[in-house]
OpenMM code with the backbone's topology and positions (N, CA, C; nanometers):
from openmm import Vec3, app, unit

residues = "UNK UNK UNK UNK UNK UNK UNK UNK UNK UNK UNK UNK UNK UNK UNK UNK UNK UNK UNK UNK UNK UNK UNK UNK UNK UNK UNK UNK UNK UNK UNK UNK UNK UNK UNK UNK UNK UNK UNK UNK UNK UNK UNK UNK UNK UNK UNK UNK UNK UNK UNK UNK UNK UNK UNK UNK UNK UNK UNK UNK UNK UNK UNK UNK UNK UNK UNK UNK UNK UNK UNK UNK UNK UNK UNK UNK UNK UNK UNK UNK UNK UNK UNK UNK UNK UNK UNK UNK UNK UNK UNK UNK UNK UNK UNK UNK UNK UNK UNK UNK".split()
positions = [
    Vec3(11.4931, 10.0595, 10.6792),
    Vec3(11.4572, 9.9224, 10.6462),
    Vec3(11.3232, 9.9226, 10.5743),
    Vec3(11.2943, 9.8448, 10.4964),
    Vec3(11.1740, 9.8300, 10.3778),
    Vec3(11.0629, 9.7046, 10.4436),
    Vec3(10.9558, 9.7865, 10.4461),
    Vec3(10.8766, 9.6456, 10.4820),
    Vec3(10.8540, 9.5576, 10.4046),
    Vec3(10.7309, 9.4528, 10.4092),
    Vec3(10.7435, 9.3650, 10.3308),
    Vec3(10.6559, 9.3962, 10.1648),
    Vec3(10.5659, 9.5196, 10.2330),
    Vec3(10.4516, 9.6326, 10.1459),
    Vec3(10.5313, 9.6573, 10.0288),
    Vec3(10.6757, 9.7872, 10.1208),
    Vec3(10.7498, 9.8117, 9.9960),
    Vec3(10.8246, 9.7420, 9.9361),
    Vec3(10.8404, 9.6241, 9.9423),
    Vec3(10.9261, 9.5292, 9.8564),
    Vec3(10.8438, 9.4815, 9.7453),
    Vec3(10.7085, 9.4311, 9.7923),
    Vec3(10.6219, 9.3960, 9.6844),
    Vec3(10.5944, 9.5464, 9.5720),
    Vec3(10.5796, 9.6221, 9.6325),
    Vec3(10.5448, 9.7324, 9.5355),
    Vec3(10.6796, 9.8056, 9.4575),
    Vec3(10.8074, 9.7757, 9.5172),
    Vec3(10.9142, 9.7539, 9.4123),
    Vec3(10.8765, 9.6742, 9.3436),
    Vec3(10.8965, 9.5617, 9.3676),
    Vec3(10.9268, 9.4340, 9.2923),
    Vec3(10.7766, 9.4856, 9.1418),
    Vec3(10.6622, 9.5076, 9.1847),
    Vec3(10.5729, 9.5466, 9.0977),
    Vec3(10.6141, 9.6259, 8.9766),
    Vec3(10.7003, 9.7559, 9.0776),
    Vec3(10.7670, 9.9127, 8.9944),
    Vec3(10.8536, 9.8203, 8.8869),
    Vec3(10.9210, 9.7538, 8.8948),
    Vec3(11.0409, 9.7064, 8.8528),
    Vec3(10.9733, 9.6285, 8.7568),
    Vec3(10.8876, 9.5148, 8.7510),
    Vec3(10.8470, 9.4054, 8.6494),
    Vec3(10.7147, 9.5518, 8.5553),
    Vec3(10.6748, 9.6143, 8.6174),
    Vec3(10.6335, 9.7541, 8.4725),
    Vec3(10.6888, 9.7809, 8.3694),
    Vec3(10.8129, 9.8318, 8.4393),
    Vec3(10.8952, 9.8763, 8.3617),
    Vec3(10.9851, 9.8290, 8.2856),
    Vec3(11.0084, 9.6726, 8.3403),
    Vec3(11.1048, 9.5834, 8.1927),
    Vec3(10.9557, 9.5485, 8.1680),
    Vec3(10.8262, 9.5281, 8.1490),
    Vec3(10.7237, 9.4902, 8.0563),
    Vec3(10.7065, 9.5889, 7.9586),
    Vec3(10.7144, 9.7288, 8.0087),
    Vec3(10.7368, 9.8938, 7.8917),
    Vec3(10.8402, 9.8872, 7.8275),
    Vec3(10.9257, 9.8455, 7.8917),
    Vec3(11.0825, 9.8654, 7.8330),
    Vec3(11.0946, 9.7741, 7.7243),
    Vec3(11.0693, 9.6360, 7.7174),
    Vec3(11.1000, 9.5298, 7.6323),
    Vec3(10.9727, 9.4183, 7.6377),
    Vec3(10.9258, 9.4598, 7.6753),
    Vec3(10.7279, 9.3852, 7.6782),
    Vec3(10.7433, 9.3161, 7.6821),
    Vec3(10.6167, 9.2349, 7.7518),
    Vec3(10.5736, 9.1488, 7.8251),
    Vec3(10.6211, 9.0004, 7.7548),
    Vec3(10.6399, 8.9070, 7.8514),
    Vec3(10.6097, 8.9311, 8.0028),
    Vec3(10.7694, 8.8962, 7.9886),
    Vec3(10.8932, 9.0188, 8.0059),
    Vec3(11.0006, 9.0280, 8.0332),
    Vec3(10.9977, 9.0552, 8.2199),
    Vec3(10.9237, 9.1364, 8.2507),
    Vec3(10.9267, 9.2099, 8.3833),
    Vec3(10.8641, 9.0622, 8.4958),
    Vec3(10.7470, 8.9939, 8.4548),
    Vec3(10.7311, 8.8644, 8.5286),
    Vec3(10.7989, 8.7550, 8.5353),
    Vec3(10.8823, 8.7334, 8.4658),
    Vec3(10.9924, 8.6108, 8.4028),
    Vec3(11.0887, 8.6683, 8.5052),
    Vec3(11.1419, 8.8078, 8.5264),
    Vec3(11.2282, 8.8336, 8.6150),
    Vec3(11.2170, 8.8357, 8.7480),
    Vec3(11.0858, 8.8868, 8.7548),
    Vec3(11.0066, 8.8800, 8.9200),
    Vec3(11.0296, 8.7881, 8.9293),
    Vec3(11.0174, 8.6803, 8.8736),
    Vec3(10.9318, 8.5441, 8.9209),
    Vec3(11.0760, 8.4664, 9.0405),
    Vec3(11.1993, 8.5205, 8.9669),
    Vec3(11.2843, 8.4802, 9.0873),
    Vec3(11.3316, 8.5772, 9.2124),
    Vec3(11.4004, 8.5594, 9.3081),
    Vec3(11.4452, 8.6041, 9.4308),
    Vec3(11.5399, 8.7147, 9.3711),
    Vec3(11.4836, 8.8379, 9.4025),
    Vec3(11.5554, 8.9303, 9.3648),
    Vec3(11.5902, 8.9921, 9.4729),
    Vec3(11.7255, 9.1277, 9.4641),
    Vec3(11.7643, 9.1804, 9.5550),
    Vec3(11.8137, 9.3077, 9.4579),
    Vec3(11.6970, 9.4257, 9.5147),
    Vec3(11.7149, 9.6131, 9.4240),
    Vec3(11.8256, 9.6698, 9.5087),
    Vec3(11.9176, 9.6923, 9.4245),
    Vec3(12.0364, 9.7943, 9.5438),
    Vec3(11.9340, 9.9114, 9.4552),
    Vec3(11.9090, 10.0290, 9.5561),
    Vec3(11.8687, 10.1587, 9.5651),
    Vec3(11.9667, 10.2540, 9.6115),
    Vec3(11.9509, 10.3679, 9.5498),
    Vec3(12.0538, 10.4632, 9.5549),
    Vec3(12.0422, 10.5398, 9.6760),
    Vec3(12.1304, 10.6079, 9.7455),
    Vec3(12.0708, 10.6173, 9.8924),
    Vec3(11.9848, 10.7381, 9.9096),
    Vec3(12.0529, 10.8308, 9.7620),
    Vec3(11.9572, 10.9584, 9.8088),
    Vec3(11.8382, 11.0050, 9.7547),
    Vec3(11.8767, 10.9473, 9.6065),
    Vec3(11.7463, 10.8756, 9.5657),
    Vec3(11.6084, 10.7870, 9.6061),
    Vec3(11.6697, 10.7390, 9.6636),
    Vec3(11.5787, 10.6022, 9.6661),
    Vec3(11.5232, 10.4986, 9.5328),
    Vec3(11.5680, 10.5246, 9.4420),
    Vec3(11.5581, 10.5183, 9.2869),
    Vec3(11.6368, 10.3666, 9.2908),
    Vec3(11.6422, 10.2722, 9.2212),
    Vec3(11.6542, 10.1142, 9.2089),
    Vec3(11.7847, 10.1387, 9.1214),
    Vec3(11.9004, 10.0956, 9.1660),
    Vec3(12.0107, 10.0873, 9.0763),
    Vec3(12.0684, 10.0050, 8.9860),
    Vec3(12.0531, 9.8970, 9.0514),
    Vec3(12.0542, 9.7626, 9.0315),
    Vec3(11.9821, 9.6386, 9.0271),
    Vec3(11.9908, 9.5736, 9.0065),
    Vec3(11.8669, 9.4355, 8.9928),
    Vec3(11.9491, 9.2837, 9.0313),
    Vec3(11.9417, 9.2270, 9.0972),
    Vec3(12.0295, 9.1066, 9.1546),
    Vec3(11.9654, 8.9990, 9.1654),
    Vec3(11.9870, 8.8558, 9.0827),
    Vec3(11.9545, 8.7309, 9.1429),
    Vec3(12.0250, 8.6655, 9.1378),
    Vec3(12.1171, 8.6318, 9.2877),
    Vec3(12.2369, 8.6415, 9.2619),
    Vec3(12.3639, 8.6935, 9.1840),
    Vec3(12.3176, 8.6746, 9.0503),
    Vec3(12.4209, 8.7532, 8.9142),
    Vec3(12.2920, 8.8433, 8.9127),
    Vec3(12.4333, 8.9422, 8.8648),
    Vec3(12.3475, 9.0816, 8.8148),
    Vec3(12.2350, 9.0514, 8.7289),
    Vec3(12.1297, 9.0861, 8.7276),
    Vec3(12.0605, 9.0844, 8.6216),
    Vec3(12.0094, 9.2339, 8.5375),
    Vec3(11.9974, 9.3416, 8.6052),
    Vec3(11.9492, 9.4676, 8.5512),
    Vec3(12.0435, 9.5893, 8.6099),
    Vec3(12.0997, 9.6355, 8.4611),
    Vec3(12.1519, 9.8047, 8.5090),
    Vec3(12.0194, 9.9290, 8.5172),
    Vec3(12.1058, 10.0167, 8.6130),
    Vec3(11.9430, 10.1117, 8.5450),
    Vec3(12.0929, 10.2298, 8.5091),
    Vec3(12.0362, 10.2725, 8.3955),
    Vec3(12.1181, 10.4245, 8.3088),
    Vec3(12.0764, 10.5279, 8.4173),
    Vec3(12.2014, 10.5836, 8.5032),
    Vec3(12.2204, 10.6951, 8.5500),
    Vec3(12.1192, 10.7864, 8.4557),
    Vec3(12.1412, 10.8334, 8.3899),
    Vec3(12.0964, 10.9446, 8.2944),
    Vec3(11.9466, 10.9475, 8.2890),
    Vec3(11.9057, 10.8322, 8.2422),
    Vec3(11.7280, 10.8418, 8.2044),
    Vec3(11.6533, 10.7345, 8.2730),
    Vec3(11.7598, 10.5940, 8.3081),
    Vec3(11.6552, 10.5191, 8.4450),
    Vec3(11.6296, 10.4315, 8.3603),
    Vec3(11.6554, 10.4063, 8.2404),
    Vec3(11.6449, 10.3217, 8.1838),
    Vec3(11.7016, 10.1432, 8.2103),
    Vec3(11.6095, 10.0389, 8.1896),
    Vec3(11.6732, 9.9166, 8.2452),
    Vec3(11.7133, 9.8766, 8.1981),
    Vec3(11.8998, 9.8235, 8.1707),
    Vec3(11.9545, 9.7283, 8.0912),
    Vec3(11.9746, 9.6174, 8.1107),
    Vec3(11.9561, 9.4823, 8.0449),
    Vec3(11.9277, 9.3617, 8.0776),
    Vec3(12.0892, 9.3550, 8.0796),
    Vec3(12.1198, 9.2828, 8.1472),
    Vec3(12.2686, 9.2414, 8.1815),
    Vec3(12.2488, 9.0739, 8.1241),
    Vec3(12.3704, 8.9939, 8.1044),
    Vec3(12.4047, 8.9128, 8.0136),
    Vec3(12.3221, 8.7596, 8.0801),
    Vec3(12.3200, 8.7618, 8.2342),
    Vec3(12.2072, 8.6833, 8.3368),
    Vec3(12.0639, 8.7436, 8.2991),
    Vec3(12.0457, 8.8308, 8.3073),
    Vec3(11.8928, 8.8671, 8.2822),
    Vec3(11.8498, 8.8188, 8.1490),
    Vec3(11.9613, 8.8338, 8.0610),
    Vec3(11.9023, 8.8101, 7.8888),
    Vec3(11.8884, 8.6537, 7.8984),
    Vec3(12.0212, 8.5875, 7.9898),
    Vec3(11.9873, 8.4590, 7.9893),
    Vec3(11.8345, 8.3461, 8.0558),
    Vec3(11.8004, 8.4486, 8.1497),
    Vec3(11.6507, 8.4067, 8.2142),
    Vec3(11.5482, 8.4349, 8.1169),
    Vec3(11.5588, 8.5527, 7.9881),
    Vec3(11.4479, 8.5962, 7.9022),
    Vec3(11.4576, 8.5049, 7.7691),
    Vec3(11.5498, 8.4060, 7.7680),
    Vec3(11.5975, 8.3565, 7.6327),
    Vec3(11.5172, 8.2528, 7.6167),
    Vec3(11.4402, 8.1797, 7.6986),
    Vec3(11.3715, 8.1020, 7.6198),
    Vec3(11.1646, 8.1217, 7.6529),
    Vec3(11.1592, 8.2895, 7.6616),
    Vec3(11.0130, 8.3431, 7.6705),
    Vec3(11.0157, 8.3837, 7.5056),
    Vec3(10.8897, 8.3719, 7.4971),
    Vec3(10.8376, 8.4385, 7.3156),
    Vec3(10.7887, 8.5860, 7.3588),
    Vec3(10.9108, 8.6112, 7.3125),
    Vec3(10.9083, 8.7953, 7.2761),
    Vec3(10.8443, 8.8581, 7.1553),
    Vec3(10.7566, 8.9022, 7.1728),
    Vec3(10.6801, 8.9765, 7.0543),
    Vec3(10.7937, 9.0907, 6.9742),
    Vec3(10.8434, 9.1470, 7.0760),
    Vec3(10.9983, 9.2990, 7.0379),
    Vec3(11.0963, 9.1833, 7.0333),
    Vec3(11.1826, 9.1515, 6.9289),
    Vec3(11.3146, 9.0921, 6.9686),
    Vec3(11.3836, 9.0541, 6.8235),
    Vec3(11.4956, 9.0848, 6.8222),
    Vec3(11.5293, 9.0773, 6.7199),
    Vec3(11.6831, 8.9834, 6.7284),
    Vec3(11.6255, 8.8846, 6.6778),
    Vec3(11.7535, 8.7837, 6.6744),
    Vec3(11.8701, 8.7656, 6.5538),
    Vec3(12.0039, 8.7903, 6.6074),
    Vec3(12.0832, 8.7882, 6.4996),
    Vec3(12.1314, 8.6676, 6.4617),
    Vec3(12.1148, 8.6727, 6.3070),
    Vec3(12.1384, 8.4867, 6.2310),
    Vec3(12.3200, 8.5312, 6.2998),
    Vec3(12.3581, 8.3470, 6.2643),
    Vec3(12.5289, 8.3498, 6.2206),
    Vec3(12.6209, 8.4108, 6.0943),
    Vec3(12.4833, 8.4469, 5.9829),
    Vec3(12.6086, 8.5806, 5.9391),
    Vec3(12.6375, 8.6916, 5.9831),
    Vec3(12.5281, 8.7529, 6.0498),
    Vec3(12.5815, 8.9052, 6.0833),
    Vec3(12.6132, 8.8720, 6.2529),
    Vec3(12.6561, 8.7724, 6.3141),
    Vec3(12.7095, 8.7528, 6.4710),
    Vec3(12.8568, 8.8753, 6.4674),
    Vec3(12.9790, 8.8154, 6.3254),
    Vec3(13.0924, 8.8924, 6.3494),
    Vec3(13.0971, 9.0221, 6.3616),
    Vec3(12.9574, 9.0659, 6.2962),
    Vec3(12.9384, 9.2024, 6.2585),
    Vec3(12.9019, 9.2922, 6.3846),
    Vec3(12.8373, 9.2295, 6.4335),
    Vec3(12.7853, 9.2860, 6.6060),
    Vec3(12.8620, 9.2344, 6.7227),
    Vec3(12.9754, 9.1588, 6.7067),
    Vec3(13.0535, 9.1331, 6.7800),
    Vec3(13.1824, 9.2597, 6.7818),
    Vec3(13.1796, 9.2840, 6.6548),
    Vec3(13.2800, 9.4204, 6.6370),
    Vec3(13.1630, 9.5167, 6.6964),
    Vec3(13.0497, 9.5570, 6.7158),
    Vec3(13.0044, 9.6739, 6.7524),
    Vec3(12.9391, 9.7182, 6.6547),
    Vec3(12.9212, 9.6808, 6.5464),
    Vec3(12.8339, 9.7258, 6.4477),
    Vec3(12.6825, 9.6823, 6.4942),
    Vec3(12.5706, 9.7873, 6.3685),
    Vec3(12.4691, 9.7878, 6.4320),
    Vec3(12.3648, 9.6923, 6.3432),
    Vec3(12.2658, 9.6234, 6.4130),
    Vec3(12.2236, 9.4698, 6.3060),
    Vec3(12.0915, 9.5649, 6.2200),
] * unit.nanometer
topology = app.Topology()
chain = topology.addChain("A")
for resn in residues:
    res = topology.addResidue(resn, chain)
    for name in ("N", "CA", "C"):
        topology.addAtom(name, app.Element.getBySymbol(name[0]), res)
């Protein structure tokens, strides 16, 4: 069981690293609500990110955080310095998987 120490100092680990990952203030916008980290058991490493809807994958491979389609929706109306928004001509184009 996690005290209340290590929850805050997750919750800290976690808003770092979407502020590195996709800068600021992505990682406080997410804190800022009731979250719940599934951790891996043997790890101890953060797998997941939950407020209520998923909000964050982390990449097996490198730990990397992926904003899930709830998380992008909580970051959508912060001014992102990194962000690159696609107009309505090239939407079909990245809807097939192409790259903008």
């Amino acid at each position: 069981m996690h005290s209340s120490y290590d929850n805050r100092i997750l919750l800290r680990k976690v808003a770092y690293l979407l502020d590195f990952m996709y800068g600021p203030p992505v990682g406080s916008t997410i804190v800022a609500h009731p979250l719940r980290i599934s951790l891996s058991s043997k790890t101890k490493r953060p797998k997941a990110v939950y407020s209520g809807d998923f909000l964050v994958a982390v990449r097996r491979k490198d730990g990397y955080f992926l904003l899930e389609r709830h998380g992008l929706n909580l970051i959508s109306t912060v001014k992102l310095s990194k962000a690159v928004v696609v107009d309505d001509v090239a939407k079909p184009f990245v809807m097939e998987g192409k790259d903008v």
